[in-house]
C-alpha positions in Angstrom: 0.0 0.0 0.0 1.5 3.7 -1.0 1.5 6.1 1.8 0.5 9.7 0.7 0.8 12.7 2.3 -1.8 16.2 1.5 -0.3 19.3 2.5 -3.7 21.4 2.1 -4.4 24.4 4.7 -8.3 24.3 3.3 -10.0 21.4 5.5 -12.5 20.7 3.1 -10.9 19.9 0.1 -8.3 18.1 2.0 -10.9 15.6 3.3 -12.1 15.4 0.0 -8.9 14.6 -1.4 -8.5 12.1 1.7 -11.8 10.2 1.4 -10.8 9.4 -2.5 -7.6 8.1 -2.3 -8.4 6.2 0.9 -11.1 4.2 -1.5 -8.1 3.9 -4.0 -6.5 1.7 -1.2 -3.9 4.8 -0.6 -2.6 5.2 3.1 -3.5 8.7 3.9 -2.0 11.2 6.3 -2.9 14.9 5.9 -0.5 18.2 7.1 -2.3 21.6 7.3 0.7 23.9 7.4 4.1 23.8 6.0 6.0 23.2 9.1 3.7 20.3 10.3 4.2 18.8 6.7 8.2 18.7 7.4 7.9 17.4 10.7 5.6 14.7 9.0 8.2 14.0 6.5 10.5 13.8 9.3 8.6 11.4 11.0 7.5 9.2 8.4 8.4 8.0 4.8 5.9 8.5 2.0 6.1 7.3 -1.4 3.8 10.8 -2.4 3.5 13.8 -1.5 0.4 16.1 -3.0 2.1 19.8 -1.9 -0.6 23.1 -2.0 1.8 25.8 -2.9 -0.5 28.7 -0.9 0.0 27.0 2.8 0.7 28.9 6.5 3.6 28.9 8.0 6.1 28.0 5.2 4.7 28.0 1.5 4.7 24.8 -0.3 8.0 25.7 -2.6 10.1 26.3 0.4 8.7 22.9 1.7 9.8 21.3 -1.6 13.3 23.1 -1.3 13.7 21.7 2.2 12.9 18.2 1.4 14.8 18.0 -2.1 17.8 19.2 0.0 17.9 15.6 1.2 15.5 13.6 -1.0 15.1 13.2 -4.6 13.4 10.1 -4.8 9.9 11.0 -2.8 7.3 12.2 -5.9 6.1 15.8 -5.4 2.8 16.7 -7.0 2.7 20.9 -6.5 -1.1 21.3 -6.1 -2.4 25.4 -6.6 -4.8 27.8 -7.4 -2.5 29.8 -9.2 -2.3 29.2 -12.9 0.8 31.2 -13.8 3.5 30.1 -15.7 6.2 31.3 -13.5 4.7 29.4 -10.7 4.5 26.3 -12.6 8.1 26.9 -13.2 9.1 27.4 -10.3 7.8 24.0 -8.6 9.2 22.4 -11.4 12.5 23.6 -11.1 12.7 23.1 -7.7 12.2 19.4 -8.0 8.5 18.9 -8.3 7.8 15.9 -10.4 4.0 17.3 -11.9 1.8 19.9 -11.2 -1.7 20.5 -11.1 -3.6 23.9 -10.9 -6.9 24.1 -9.2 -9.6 23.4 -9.6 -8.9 20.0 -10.8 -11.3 16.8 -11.7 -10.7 14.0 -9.2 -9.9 11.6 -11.8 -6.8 13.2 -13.5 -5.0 13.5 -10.2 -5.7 9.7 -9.2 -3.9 9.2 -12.8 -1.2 11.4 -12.3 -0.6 9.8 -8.9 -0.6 6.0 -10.2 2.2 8.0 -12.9 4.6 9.4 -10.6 4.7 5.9 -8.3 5.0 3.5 -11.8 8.0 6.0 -11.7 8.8 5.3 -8.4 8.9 1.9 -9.0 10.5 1.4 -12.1 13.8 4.4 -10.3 14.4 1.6 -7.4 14.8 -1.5 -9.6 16.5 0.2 -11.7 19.2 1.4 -8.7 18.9 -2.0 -7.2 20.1 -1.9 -3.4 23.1 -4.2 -2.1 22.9 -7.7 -1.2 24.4 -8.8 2.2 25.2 -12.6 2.8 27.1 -13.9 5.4 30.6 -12.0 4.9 29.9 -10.6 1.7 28.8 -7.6 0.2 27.6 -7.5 -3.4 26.9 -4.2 -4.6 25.1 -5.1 -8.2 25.3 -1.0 -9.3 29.5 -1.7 -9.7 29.4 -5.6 -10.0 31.5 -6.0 -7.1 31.7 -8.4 -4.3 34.0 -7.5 -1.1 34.8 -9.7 2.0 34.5 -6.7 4.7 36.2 -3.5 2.8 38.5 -6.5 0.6 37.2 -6.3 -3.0 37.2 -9.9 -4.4 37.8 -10.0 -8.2 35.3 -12.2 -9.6 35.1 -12.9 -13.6 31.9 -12.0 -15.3 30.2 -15.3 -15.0 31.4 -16.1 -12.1 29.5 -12.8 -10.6 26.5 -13.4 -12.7 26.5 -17.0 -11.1 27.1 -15.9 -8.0 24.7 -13.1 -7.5 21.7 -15.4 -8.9 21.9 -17.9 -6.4 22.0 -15.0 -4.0 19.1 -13.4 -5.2 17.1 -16.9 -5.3 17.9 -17.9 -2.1 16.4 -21.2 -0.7 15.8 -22.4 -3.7 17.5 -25.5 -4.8 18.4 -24.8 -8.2 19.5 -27.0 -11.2 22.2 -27.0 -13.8 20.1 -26.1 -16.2 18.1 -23.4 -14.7 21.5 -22.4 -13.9 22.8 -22.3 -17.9 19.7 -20.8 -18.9 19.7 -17.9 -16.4 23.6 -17.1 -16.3 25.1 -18.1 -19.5 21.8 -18.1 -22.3 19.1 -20.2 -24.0 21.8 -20.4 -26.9 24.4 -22.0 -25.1 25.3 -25.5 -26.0 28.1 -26.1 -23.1 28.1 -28.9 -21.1 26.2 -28.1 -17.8 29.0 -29.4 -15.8 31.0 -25.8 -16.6 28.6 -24.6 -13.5 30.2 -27.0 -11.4 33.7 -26.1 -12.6 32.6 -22.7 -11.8 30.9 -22.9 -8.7 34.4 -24.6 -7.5 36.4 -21.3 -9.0 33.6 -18.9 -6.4 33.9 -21.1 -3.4 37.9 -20.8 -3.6 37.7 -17.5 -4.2 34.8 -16.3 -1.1 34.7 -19.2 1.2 37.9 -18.2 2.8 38.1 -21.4 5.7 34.1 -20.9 6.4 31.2 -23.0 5.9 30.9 -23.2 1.8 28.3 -19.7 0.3 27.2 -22.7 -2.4 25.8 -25.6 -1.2 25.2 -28.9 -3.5 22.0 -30.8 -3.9 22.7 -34.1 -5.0 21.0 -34.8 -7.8 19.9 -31.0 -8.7 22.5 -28.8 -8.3 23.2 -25.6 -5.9 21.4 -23.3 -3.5 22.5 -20.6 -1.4 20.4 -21.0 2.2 20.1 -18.4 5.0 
């Protein structure tokens, strides 16, 4: 469930604004000034944030400034009844990611919401965060695995190989799914090259411990908790 936050000084049209979301399935929590707004933010995370630019306190623009001085990945919707270009400029360049002049029909913002968190969405898996397993640190952004702050050089396929048994943990795995995943539908190889390079990762990572890579006789490999 997305959490949302209104920032909205006028009670009315913030309840309105409430009530339809909340039927959306939205979690809703509402801020009726520009400082209470920050010490929400502060408080909470939200995925959304729908920002009235003519609030008390602190307007909405300084409110965006103050949060994109430590957030850029938190949508912004600049909500106002100002229509003037500048204004619209303004949010914009300060790091609002839309904005929508009042008054405005229900059913555009509900779309322009469900646009700004498909972005959401498709920002984080696109700036996937690390893995940490046992004594490793994979960090898929560089491709690198490090034993504490000691990078571990690791060959293409041997990363690819390692950091998808990672990532499907508790599964037991075969060759084959294995092939498929790291090296291709195309390859022809024999599937016993994972074995030989499953042996070249736990000389490399295992370092006296308990084997990362665990055989399943008759599989293949999983990684377990």
């Amino acid at each position: 469930m997305s959490k949302i936050l209104i920032v909205e000084d006028d009670e009315k049209i913030a309840r309105v604004i409430q009530l339809e979301l909340e039927f959306e399935d939205y979690e809703i929590e509402i801020a009726y000034t520009g400082k209470e707004a920050l010490e929400r933010y502060e408080e909470s995370s939200f995925d959304l944030i729908l920002l009235d630019v003519m609030i008390p306190e602190l307007n909405g623009l300084e409110v965006l400034r103050r949060i994109r001085q430590k957030d850029d990945s938190t949508r912004i919707i600049m909500l106002t009844a100002r229509d003037a270009v500048m204004d619209k400029v303004s949010g914009l360049d300060s790091g609002a990611n839309d904005y929508m002049t009042k008054p405005f029909e229900i059913e555009e913002l509900l779309a322009r919401i469900r646009t700004q968190l498909k972005q959401k969405t498709a920002a984080n898996k696109a700036k996937p965060e690390n893995l940490e397993y046992r004594h490793l640190t994979i960090v898929p952004m560089a491709r690198e695995v490090y034993i504490g702050d000691e990078l571990v050089y690791l060959t293409q396929k041997e990363y690819d190989l390692l950091y998808f048994l990672i990532e499907n943990k508790n599964q037991a795995l075969s060759r084959e799914q294995i092939i498929e995943a790291v090296w291709g539908f195309d390859y022809y190889g024999d599937t016993n090259t994972v074995d030989v390079y499953v042996r070249y990762i736990r000389k490399k990572l295992d370092r006296d411990k308990p084997s990362i890579i665990s055989s399943v006789r008759g599989i293949g490999y999983i990684v377990k908790d």
